[in-house]
N, C-alpha and C positions, 0 to 999 in steps of 0.2 A: 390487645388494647386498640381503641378505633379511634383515629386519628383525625379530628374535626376542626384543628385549630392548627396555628403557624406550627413551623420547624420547630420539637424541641431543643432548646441550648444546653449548653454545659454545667449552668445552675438548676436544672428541671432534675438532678436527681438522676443521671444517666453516667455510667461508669464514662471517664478519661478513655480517650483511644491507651494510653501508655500505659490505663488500671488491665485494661482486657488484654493486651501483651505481655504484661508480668505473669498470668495464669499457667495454672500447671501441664495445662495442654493448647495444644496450637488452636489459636485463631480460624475457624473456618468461614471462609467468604465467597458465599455464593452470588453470582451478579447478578442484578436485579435489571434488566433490561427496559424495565416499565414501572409507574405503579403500584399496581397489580402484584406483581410479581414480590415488589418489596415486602408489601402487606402480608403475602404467602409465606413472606421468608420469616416474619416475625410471629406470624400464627403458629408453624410447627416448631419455632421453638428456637431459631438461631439467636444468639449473642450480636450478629451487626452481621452487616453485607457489604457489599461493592457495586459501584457502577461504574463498568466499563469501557470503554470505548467501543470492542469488538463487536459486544451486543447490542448495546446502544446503536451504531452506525446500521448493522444490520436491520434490527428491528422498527425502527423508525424512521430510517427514510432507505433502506434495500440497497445499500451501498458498503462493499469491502471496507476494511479498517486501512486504508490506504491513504490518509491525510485527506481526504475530502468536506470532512466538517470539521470546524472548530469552535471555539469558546462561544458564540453566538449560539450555530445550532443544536450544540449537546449542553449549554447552562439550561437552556429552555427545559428541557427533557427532565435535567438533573431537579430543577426548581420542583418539579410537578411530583418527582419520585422521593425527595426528601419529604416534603410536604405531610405525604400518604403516609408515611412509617414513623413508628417514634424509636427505632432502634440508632445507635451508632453507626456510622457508614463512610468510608475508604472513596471516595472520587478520584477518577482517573483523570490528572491536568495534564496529560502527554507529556510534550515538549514545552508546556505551558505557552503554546503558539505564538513565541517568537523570541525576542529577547529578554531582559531583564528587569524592564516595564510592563511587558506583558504577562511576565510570571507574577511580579504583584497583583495587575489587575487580577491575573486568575485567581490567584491564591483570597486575595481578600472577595470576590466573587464568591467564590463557592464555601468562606467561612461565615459570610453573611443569607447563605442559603441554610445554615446549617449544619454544614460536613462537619465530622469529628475527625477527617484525617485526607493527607491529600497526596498523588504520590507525583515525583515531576521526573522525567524519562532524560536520558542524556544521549538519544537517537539523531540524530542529524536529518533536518528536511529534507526531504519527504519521507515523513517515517510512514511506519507499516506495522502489523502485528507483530508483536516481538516472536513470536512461536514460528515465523515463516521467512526462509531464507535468510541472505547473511546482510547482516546491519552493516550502515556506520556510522561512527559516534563524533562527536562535538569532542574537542579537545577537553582534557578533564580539566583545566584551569576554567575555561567558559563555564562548564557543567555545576563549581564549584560556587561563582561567582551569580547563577541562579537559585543556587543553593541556600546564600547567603541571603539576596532580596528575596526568595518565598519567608526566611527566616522572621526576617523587617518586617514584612509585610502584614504577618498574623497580627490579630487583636490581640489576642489570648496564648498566653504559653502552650495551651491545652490541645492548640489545634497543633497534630499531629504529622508532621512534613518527613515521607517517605521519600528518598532518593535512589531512583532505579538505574541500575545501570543494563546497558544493552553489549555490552563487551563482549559477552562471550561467544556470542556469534558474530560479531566483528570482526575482534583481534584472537582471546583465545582466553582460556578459562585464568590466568595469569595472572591480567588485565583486569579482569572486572573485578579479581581481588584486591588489585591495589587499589582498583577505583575507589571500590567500597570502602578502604581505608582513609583513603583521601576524602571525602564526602562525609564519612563520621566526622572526622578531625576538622572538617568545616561549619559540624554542628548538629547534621539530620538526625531526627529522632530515630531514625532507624533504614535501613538498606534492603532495597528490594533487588535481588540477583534474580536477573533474567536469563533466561534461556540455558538451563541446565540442563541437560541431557542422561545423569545419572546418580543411582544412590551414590557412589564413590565421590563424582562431584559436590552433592550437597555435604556430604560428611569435610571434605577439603575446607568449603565454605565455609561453615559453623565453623570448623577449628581454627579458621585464620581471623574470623571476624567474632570470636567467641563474646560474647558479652554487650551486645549490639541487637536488638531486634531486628532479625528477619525476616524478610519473605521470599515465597517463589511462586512458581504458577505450575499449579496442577492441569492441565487441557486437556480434556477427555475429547476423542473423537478425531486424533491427528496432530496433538503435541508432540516436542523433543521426549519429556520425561514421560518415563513407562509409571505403567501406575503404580503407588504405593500409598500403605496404607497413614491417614494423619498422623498416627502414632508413630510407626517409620521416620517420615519427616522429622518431627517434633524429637524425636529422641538424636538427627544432627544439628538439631540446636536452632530450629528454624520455629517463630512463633506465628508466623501468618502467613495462613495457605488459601491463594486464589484460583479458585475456579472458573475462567471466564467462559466456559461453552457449556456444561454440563445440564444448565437449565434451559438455554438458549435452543442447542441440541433439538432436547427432549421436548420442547413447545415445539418449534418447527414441526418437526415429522408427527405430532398430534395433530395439527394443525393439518399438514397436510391431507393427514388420512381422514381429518370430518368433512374434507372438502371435495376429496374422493367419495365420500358415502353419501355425502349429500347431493352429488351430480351423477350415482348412481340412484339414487333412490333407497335407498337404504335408513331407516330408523336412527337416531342416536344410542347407542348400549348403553343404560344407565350403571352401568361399571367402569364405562370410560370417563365418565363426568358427572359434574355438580348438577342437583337441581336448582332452580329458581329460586329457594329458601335458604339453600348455602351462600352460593353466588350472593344474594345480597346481604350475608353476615358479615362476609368478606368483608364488600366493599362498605360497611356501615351503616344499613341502612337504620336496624333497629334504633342506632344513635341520634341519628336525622328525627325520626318519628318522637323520639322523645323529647327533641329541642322543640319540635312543628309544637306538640303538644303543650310543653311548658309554658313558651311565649305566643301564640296565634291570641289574635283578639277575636272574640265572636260577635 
């Protein structure tokens, strides 16, 4: 579908973030770093995406996910990449950068962009990748009490408030359990456990928070968790798996390498890429041409 008009909403006919979580297989969410990207993701066929922080930070202004932008310069980004897609999509509100005014603003921010789902982090300033190093966390009473104003704050029941915890690289895999219980019991539609390091751990998870939609993060390319396969996951009980590098990754080092062959002199391989006729399927043009055509005056 090519998307020429504002964000679709949750009357346009587009499953509930809570309908694609009840599904009989895990949530797969690939993050969309741009765009572009989103558009790609809804072309081969995924159910909804993510926009992350990681790749976000990275891809658009060359900067580690190391609390250097906030709500200003990743809404911009976010604004442009909802726009382009009419899939469902998961926004990364970190720490919702700051206190409990400002998780409103964010929360109602990014539900008037659009977003079907929004996750808020209980990292302590200056947070960082959760995949990297050891955290520390905001007392789970504050975490709780953010919790509660992203709750206020939606318009819509519908929009979807993930509660992440960063515990386990904190404190220790214990922690983030009880978190997550405390955090359900405060209302989130669902708990995002960060920083797991094993099948053994996810199966722990699911059995203590059984009944609760999940998530975790699959990171390909230098994550805690080894790889395993959706089905894996999804069978301890986990309904939403992100991927924050996997496409990010794999753009970079293409990228790189057309810019190696083009400072050697080297041809483009048309095996490695789109021509000029895809490329602008993509981005829609054929749609553009037939709105020019419909309404131009001669």
């Amino acid at each position: 579908m090519t998307r020429t008009q504002a964000p679709a909403r949750k009357d346009d006919g587009l499953p509930t973030w809570k309908a694609l979580v009840a599904g009989p297989a895990p949530l797969l969410l690939p993050t969309a770093h741009d765009a572009l990207t989103a558009r790609l993701a809804e072309r081969v066929g995924f159910k909804a995406y993510q926009v992350g922080g990681f790749a976000l930070d990275g891809a658009h202004y060359g900067v580690p996910d190391i609390d250097l932008t906030h709500f200003g310069e990743k809404s911009a980004v976010i604004r442009q990449t909802i726009g382009a897609c009419s899939l469902p999509v998961l926004v990364d509100g970190d720490d919702g950068y700051g206190d409990v005014k400002n998780v409103t603003r964010t929360v109602r921010g990014y539900e008037a962009m659009g977003a079907s789902a929004i996750f808020i982090e209980d990292q302590q300033a200056p947070k960082s990748c959760g995949q990297e190093g050891r955290k520390k966390v905001i007392p789970a009473r504050v975490m709780v009490g953010k919790i509660k104003a992203a709750l206020a704050a939606r318009r819509s029941p519908d929009m979807f408030i993930l509660a992440r915890t960063d515990a386990r690289s904190a404190i220790g895999l214990d922690e983030a359990i009880r978190r997550g219980a405390q955090y359900r019991d405060a209302g989130a539609d669902g708990l995002y456990i960060e920083g797991l390091e094993s099948a053994r751990e996810l199966e722990q998870v699911g059995k203590a928070l059984e009944g609760t939609p999940l998530a975790t993060t699959m990171m390909e390319g230098g994550g805690k968790l080894p790889w395993l396969s959706p089905a894996e996951i999804g069978g301890y009980g986990f309904s939403m798996i992100l991927y924050p590098t996997t496409v990010l990754f794999r753009a970079a080092r293409a990228i790189e390498r057309a810019l190696a062959d083009l400072l050697a002199g080297k041809p483009m391989a048309s095996e490695d890429a789109m021509d000029r006729t895809g490329f602008e399927e993509v981005v829609g043009k054929p749609e553009w041409a037939r709105i020019e055509q419909m309404f131009k005056v001669e």
